[in-house]
VOPAGU-2260 file (C-alpha; in pm, 1 decimal, decimal comma):
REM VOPAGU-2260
SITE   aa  ch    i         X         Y         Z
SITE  UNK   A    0    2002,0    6803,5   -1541,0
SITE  UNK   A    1    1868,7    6466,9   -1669,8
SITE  UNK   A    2    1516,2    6443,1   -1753,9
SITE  UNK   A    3    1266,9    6071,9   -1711,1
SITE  UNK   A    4    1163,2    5945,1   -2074,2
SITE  UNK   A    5     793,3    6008,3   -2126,4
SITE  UNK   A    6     540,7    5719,1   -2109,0
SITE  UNK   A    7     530,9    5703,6   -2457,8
SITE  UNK   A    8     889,6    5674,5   -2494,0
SITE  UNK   A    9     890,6    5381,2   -2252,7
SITE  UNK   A   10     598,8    5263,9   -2439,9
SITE  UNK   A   11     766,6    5257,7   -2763,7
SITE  UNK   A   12    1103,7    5112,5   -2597,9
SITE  UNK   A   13     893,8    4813,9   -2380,6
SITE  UNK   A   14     739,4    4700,8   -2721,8
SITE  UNK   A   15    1027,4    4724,2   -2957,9
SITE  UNK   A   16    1225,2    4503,6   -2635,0
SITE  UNK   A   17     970,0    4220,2   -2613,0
SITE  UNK   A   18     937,9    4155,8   -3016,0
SITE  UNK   A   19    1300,1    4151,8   -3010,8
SITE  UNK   A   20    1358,0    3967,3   -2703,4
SITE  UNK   A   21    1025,4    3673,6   -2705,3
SITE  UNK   A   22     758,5    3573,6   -2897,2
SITE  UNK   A   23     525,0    3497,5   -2559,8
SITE  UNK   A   24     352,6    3816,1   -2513,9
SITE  UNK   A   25     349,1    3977,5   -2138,9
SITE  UNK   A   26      78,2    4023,6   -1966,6
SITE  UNK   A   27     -75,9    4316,6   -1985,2
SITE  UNK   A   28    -254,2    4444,8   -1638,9
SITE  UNK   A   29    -291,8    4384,6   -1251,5
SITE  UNK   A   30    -567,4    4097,4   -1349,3
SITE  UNK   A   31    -375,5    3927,6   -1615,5
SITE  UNK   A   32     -25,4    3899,4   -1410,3
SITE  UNK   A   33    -226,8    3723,0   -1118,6
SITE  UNK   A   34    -355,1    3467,8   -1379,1
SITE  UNK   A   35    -223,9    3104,8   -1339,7
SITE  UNK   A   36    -151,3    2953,0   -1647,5
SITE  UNK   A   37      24,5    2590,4   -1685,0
SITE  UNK   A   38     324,5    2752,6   -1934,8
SITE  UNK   A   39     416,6    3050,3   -1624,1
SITE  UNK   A   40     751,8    3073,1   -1544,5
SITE  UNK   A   41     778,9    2952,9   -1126,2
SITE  UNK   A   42     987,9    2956,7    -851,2
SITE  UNK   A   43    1010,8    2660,8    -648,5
SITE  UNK   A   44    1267,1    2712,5    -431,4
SITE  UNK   A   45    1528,0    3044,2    -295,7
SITE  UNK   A   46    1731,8    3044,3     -57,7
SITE  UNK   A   47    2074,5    3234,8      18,7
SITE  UNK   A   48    2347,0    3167,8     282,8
SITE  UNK   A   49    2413,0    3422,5     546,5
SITE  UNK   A   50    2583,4    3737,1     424,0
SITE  UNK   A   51    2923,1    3793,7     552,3
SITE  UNK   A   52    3096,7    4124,9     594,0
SITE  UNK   A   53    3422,3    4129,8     323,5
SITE  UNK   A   54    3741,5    4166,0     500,9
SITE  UNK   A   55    3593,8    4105,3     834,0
SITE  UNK   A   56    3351,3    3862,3     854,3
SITE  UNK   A   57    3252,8    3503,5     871,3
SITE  UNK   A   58    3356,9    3439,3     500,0
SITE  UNK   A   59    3627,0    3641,1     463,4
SITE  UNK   A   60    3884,4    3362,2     358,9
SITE  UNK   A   61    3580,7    3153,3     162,1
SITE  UNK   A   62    3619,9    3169,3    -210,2
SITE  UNK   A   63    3352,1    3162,4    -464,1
SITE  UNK   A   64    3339,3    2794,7    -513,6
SITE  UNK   A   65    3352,9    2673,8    -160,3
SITE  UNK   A   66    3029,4    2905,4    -116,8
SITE  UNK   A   67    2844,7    2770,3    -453,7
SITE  UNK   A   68    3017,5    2406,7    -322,1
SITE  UNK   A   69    2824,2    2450,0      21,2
SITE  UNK   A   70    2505,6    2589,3    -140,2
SITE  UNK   A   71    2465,2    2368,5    -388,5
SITE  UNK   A   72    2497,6    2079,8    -133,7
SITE  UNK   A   73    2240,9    2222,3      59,8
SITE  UNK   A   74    2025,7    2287,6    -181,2
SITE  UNK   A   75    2042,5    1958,2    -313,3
SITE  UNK   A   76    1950,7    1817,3      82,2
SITE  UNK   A   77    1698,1    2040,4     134,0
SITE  UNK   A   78    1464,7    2018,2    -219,3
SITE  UNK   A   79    1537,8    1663,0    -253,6
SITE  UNK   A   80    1592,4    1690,2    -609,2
SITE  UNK   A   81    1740,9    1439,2    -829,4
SITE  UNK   A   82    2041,3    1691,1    -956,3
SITE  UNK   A   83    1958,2    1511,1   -1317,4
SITE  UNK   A   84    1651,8    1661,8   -1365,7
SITE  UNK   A   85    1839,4    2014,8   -1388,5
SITE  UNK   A   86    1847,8    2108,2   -1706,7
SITE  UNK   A   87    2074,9    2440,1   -1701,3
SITE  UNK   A   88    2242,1    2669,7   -1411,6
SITE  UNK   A   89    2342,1    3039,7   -1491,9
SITE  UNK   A   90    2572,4    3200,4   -1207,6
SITE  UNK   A   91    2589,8    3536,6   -1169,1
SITE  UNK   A   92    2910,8    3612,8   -1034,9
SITE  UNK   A   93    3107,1    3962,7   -1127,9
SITE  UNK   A   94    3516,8    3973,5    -981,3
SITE  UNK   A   95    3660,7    3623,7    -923,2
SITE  UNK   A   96    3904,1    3505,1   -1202,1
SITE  UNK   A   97    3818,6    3243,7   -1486,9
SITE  UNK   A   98    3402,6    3267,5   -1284,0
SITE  UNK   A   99    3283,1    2973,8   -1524,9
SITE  UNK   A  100    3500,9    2756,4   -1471,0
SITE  UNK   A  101    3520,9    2770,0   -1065,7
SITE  UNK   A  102    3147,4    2756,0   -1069,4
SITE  UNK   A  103    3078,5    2447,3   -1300,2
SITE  UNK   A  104    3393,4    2322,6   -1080,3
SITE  UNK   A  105    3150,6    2388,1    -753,3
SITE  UNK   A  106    2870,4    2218,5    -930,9
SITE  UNK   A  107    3012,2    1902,5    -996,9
SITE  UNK   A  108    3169,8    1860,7    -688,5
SITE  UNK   A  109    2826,4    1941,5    -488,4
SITE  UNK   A  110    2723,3    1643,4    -653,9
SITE  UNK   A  111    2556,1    1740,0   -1016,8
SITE  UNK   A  112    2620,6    1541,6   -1297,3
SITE  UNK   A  113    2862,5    1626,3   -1567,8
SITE  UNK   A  114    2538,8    1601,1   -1815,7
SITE  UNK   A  115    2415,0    1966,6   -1636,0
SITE  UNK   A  116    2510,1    2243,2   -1798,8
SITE  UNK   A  117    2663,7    2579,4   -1673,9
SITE  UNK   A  118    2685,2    2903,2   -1800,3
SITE  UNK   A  119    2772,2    3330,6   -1605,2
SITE  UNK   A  120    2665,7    3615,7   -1657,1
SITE  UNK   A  121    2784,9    3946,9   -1543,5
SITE  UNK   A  122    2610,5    4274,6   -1560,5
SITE  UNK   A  123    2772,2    4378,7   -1251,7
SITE  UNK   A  124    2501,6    4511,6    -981,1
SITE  UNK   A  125    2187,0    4322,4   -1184,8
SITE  UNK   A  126    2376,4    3986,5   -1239,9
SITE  UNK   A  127    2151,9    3808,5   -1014,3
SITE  UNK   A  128    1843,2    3969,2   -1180,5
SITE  UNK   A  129    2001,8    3867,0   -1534,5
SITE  UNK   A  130    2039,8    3496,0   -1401,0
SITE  UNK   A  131    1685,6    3509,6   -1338,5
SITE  UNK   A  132    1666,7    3624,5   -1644,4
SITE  UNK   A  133    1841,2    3389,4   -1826,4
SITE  UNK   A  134    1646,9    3111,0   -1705,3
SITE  UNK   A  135    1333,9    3246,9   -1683,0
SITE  UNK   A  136    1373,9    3317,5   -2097,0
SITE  UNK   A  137    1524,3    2963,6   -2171,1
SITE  UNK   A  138    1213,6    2789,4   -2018,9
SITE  UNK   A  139     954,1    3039,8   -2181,0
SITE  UNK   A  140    1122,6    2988,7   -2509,0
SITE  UNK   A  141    1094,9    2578,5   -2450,2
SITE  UNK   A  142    1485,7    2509,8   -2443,5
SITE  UNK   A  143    1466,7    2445,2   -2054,8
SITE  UNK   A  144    1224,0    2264,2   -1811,3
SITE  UNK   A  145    1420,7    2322,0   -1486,2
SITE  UNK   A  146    1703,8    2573,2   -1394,6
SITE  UNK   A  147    1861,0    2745,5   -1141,9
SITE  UNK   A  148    1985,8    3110,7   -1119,9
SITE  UNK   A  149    2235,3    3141,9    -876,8
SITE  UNK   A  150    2463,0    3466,9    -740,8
SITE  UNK   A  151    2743,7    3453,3    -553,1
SITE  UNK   A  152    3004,0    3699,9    -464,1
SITE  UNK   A  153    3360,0    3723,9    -249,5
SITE  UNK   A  154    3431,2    4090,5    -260,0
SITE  UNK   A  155    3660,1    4005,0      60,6
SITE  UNK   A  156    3923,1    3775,6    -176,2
SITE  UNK   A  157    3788,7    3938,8    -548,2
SITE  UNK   A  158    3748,3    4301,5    -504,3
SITE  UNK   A  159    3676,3    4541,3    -788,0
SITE  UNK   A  160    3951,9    4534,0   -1025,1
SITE  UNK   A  161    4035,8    4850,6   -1158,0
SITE  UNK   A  162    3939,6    4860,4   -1548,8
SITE  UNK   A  163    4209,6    4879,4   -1800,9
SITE  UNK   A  164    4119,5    5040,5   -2154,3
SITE  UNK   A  165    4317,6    5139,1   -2456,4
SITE  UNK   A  166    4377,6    5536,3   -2497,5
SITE  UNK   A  167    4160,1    5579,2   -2818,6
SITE  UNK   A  168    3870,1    5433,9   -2588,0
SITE  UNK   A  169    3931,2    5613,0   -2276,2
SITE  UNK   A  170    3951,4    5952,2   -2450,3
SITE  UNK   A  171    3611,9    5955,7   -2542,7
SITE  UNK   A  172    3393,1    6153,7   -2257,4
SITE  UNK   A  173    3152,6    5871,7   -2204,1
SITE  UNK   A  174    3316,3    5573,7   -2217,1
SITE  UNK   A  175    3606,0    5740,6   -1938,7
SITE  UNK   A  176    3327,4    5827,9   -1705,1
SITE  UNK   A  177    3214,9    5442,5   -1740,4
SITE  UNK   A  178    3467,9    5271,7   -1567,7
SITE  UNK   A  179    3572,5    5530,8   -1273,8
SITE  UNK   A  180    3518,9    5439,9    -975,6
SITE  UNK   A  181    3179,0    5430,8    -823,3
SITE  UNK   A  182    3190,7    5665,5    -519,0
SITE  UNK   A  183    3225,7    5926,9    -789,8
SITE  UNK   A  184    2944,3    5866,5    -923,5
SITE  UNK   A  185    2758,1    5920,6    -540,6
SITE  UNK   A  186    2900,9    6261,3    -536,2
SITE  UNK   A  187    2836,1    6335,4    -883,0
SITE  UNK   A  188    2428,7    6262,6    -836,1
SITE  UNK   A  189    2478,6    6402,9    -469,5
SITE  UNK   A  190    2581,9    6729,8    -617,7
SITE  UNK   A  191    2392,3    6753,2    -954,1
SITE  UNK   A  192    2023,0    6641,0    -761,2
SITE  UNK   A  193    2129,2    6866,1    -472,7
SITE  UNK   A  194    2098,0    6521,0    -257,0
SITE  UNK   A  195    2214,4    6686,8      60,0
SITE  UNK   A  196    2459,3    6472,7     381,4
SITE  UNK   A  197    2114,2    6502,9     586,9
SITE  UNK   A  198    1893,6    6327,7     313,5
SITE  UNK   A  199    2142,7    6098,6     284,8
SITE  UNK   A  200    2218,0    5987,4     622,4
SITE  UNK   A  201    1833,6    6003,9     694,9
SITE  UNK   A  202    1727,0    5729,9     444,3
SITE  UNK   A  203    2084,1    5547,9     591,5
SITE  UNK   A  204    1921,9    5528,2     915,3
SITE  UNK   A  205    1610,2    5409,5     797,0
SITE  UNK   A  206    1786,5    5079,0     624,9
SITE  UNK   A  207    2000,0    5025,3     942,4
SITE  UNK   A  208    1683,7    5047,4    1179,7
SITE  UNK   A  209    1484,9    4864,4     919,8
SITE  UNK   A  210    1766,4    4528,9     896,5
SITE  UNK   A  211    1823,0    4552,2    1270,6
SITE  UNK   A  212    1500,3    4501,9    1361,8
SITE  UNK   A  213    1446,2    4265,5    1100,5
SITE  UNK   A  214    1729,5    4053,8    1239,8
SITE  UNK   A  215    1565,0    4072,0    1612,1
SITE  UNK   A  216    1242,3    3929,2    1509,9
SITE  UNK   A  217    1402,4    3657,5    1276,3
SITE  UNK   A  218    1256,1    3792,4     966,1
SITE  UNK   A  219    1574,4    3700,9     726,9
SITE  UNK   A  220    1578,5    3332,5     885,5
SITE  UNK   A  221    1301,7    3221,3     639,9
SITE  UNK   A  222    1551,8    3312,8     292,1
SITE  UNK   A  223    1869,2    3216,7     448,0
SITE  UNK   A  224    1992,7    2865,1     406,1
SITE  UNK   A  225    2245,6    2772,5     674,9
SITE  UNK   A  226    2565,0    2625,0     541,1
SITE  UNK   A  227    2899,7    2456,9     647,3
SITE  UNK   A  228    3178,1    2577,1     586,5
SITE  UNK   A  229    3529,5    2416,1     706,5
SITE  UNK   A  230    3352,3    2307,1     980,4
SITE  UNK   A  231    3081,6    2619,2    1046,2
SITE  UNK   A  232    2740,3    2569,9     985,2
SITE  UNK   A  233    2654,7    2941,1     935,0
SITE  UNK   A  234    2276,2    3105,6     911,2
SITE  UNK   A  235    2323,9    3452,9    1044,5
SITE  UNK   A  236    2403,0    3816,2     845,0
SITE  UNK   A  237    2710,2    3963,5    1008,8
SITE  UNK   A  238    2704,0    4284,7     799,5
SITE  UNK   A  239    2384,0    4432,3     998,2
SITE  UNK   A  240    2489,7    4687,8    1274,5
SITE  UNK   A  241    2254,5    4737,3    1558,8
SITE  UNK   A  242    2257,1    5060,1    1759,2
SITE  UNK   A  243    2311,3    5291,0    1449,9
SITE  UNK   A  244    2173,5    5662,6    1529,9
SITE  UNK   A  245    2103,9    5998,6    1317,0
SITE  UNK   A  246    2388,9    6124,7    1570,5
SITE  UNK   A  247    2659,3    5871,9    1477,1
SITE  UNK   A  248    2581,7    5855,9    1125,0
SITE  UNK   A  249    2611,9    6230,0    1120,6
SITE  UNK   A  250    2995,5    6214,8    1283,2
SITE  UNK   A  251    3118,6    6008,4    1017,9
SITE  UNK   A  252    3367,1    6139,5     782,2
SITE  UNK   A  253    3357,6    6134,8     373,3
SITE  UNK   A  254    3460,8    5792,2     202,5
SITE  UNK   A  255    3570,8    6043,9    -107,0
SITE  UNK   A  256    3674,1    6363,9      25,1
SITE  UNK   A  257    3878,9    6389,3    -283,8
SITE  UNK   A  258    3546,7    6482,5    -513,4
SITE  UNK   A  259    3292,1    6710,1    -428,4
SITE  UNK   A  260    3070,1    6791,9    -229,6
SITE  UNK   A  261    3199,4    6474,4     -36,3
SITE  UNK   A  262    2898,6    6341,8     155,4
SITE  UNK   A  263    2932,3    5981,4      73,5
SITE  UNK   A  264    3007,5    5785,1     398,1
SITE  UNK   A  265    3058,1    5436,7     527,6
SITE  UNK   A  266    2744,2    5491,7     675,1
SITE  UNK   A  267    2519,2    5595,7     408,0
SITE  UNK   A  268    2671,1    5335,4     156,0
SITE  UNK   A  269    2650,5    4986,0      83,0
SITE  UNK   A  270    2868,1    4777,4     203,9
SITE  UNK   A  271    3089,7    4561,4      86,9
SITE  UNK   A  272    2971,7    4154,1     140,6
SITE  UNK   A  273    3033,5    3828,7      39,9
SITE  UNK   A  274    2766,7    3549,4      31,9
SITE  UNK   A  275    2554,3    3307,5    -242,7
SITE  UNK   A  276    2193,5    3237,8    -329,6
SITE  UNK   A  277    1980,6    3035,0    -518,8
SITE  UNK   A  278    1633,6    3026,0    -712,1
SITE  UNK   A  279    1515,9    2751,0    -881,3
SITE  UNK   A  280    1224,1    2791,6   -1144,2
SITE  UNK   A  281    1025,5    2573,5   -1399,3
SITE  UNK   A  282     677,1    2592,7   -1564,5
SITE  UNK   A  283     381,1    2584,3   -1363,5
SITE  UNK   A  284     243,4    2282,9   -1552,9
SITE  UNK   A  285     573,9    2077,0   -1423,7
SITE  UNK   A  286     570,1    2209,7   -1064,2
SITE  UNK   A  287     222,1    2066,0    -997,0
SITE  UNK   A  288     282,5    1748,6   -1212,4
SITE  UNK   A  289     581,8    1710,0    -956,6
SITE  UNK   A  290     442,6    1834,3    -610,3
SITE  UNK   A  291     690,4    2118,3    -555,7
SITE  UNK   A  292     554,0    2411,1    -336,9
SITE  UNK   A  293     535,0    2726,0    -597,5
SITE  UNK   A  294     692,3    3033,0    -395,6
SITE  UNK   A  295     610,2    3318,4    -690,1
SITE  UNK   A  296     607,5    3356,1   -1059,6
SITE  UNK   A  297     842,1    3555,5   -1286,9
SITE  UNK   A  298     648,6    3802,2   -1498,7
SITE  UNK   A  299     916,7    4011,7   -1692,0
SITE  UNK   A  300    1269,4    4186,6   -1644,0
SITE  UNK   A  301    1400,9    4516,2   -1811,0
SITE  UNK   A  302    1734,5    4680,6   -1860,5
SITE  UNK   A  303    1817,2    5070,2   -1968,8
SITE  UNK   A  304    2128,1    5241,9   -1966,0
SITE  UNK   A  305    2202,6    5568,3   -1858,9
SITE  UNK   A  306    2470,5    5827,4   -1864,8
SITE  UNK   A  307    2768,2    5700,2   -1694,7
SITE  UNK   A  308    2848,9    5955,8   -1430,1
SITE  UNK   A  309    2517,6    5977,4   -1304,3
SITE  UNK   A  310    2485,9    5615,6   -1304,4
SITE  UNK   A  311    2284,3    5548,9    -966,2
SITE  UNK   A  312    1973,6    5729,5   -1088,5
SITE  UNK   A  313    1892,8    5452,9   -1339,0
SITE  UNK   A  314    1609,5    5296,5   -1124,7
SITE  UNK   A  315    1393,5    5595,8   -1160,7
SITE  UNK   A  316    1448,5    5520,0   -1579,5
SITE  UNK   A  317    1420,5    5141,0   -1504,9
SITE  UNK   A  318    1112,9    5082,9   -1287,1
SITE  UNK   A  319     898,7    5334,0   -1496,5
SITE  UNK   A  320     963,0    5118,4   -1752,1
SITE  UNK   A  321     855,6    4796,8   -1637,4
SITE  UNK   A  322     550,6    4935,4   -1512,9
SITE  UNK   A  323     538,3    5064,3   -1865,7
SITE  UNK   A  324     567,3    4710,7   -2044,8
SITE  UNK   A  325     378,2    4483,1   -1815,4
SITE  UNK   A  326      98,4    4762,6   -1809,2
SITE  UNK   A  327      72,3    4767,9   -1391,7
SITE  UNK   A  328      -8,2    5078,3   -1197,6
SITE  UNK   A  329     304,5    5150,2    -972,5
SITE  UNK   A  330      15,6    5187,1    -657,5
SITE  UNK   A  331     -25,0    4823,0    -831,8
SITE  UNK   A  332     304,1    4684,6    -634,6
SITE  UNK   A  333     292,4    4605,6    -301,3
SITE  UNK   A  334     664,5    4635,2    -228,1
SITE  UNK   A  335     969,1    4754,4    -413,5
SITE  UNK   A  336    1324,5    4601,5    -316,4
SITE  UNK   A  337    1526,3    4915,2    -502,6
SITE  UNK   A  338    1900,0    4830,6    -410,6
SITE  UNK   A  339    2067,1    5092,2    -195,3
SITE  UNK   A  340    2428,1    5095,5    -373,7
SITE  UNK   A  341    2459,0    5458,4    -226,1
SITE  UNK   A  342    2199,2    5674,1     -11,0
SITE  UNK   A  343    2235,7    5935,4    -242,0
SITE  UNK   A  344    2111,0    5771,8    -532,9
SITE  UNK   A  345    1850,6    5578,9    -353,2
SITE  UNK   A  346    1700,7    5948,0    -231,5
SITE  UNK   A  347    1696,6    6082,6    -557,7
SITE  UNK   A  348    1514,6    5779,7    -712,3
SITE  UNK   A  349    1231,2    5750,0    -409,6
SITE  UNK   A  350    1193,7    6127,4    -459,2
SITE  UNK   A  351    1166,2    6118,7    -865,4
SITE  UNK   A  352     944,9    5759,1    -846,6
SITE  UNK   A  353     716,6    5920,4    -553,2
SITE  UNK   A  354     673,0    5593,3    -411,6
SITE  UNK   A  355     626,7    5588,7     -20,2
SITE  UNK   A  356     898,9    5445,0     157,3
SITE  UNK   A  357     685,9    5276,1     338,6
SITE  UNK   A  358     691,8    5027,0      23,1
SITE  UNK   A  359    1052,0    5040,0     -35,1
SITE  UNK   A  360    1320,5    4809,0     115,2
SITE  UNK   A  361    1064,7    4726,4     450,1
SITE  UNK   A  362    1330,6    4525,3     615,8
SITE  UNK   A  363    1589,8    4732,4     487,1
SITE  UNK   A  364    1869,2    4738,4     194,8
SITE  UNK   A  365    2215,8    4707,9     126,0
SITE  UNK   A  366    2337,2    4979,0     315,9
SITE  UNK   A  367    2265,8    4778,1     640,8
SITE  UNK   A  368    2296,8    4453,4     436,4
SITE  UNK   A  369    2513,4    4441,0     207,0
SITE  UNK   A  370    2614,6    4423,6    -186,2
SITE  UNK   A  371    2769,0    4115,2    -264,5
SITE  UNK   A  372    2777,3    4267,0    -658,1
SITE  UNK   A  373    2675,0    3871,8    -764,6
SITE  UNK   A  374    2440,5    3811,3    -494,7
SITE  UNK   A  375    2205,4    4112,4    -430,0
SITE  UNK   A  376    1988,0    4078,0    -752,9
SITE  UNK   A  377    1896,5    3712,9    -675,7
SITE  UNK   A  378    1874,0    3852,1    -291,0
SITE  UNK   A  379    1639,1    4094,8    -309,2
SITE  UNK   A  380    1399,3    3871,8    -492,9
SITE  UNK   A  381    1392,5    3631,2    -226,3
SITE  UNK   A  382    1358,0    3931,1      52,5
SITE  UNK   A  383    1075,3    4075,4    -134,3
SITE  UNK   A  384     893,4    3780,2    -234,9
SITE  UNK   A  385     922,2    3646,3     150,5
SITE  UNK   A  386     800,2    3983,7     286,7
SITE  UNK   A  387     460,1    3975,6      33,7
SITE  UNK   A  388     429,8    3590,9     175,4
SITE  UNK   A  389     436,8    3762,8     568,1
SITE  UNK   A  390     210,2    4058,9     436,4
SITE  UNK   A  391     -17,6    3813,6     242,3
SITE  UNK   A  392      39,8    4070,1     -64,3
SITE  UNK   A  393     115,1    3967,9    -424,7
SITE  UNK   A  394     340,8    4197,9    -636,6
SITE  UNK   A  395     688,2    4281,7    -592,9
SITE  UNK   A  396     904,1    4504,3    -836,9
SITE  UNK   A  397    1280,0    4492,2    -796,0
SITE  UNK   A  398    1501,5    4744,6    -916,0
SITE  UNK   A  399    1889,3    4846,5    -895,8
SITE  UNK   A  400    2157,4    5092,4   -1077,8
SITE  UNK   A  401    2441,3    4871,7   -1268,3
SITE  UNK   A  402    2790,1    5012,3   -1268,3
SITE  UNK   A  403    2915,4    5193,6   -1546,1
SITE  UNK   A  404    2580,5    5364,1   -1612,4
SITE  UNK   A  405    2305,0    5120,6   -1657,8
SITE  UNK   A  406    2010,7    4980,6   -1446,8
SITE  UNK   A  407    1784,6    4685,2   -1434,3
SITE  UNK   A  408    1412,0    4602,0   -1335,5
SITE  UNK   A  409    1158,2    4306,5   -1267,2
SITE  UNK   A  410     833,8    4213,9   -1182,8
SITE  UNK   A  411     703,1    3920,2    -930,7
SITE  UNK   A  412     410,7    3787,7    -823,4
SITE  UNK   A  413     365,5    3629,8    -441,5
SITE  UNK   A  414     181,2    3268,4    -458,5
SITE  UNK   A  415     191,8    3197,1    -145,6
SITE  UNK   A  416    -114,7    3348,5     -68,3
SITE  UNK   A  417    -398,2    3280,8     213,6
């Protein structure tokens, strides 16, 4: 059985990571994070289109680029921005063939100039996160003024391939286990945590009640942009089931009855989406010089790797972590959007963080959602940062396991306070 790193191992990690990584040093501390100072990294604007369900739903014959086309577009109409003041885009975006080219394809047909730049990135489950990234560490280092960090997944028309690796590297133990297929590793933490079917299918049912009633009072309205498509202006999730109970989740059948102990279901899993989103982020000192609303402010991001067939407990590694290196408290954070790939992995981490679920996921995760790979890191930002806005609360920590045995972690701060 694994054990968590010590807080002196994360403390050793967290400062070897930002020397390496940035010469701005973090802030340290509840007090200094809330600071407002003119060189912060902002977000102006985030927004995502309705999530569709993959092979079923409203965008299941939409590719990549006609989503980033139709978001871009409206992104465009709705901030009002001159698309010539962008100064870099980074796409996260994990299956579709030759990604870079299709989305700097989307971009300049959405109307933004050849002169913009356009790069992906793809560290599968926390792509959206690493787009955040990405920008967030080109405008602190001064190479960028205004970006955008953008997800977007069709996992109806680009499922997972399967990987393909030469012998010599898939007979070492490690590096096999990295690239099977993800349901094993759900039954693998399932039976090495002793995460029983009943655990599972309880914090299932919490995510499904959580999104469906979420979706009755109108709650995702104020993150989803509505877009059209061939004709379709869309603005509603069709993923989210209403009328999920303990009974029928308990009647379902294993997704993997070929490995053991088999209590992975459709109903205590993600599921498979398609969908985009957007965030768009500068430096303080620009967004008042310009008049654009400031939604929240980037404070850091972490990665950490983990071993590969256990790879879904990597948030309770991650999120210690950035607690670690941006010196908060975790009764500091108001709410923590920890991605649901599987309920079994999602249990073990809420049990080994100790953080009341009460915090976790409020309007629910991607089990009732979703997990558009591309989209859900960028996603839960937005989710989390409009739930602190509704709560009038300031610090959100997002976290999520990253296929093939790594995870990913960051820290926000709510300024749209009252």
């Amino acid at each position: 059985m694994l054990s968590l790193p010590t807080r002196s191992v994360f403390r050793t990690m967290g400062t070897h990571i930002t020397r390496a990584a940035s010469t701005h040093a973090r802030p340290q501390g509840l007090s200094n994070i809330l600071q407002k100072n003119s060189d912060d990294v902002v977000i102006t604007f985030a927004k995502r289109t309705a999530v569709g369900r993959a092979k079923k739903g409203q965008w299941k014959d939409t590719s990549v680029d006609e989503l980033l086309y139709a978001l871009f577009k409206g992104t465009l109409e709705k901030t009002k921005l001159d698309p010539h003041k962008i100064d870099d885009i980074c796409v996260a975006v994990c299956h579709p063939p030759s990604p870079l080219y299709i989305s700097r394809a989307a971009a300049l047909a959405a109307g933004i100039p050849y002169t913009v730049p356009i790069s992906t990135v793809n560290r599968l489950c926390s792509s959206g996160l690493m787009a955040i990234r990405s920008i967030a560490h080109a405008i602190q280092s001064g190479e960028t003024s205004l970006g955008w960090a953008v997800g977007a997944e069709s996992m109806s028309l680009n499922p997972r391939p399967t990987p393909e690796v030469a012998e010599v590297v898939s007979n070492h133990q490690h590096a096999n286990d990295s690239i099977q297929a993800m349901g094993w590793t759900s039954e693998n933490v399932a039976k090495e945590y002793n995460v029983s079917r009943e655990k599972q299918d309880y914090y299932a049912l919490i995510s499904h009640t959580r999104a469906t009633e979420a979706v009755r009072n109108g709650i995702f309205a104020d993150e989803i942009l509505p877009i059209e498509v061939k004709g379709k202006n869309i603005s509603v999730d069709d993923t989210i089931r209403p009328g999920v109970t303990a009974e029928g989740l308990a009647a379902l059948k294993s997704a993997f009855p070929q490995w053991a102990p088999g209590t992975t279901t459709a109903g205590n899993a993600s599921g498979v989406g398609d969908g985009a989103g957007l965030i768009m982020m500068t430096t303080r000192e620009r967004a008042e010089k310009e008049g654009m609303e400031i939604l929240g402010k980037w404070v850091g991001t972490t990665v950490v790797g983990v071993e590969p067939r256990y790879m879904g407990i990597s948030p309770a590694f991650a999120v210690p972590k950035m607690l670690e290196q941006v010196g908060l408290k975790k009764e500091d954070v108001d709410i923590y959007e920890i991605n649901e790939a599987f309920a079994s992995q999602f249990a073990y981490c809420v049990d080994q963080l100790a953080i009341p679920i009460e915090k976790i996921n409020p309007n629910g995760g991607s089990i009732a959602i979703s997990h558009p790979i591309g989209l859900t890191g960028v996603r839960q930002v937005m989710t989390g940062l409009e739930e602190l806005r509704r709560r009038n609360e300031k610090v959100l920590l997002t976290s999520m396991c990253v296929g093939s045995g790594m995870g990913a972690a960051g820290v926000f701060v709510n300024e749209r306070v009252h």
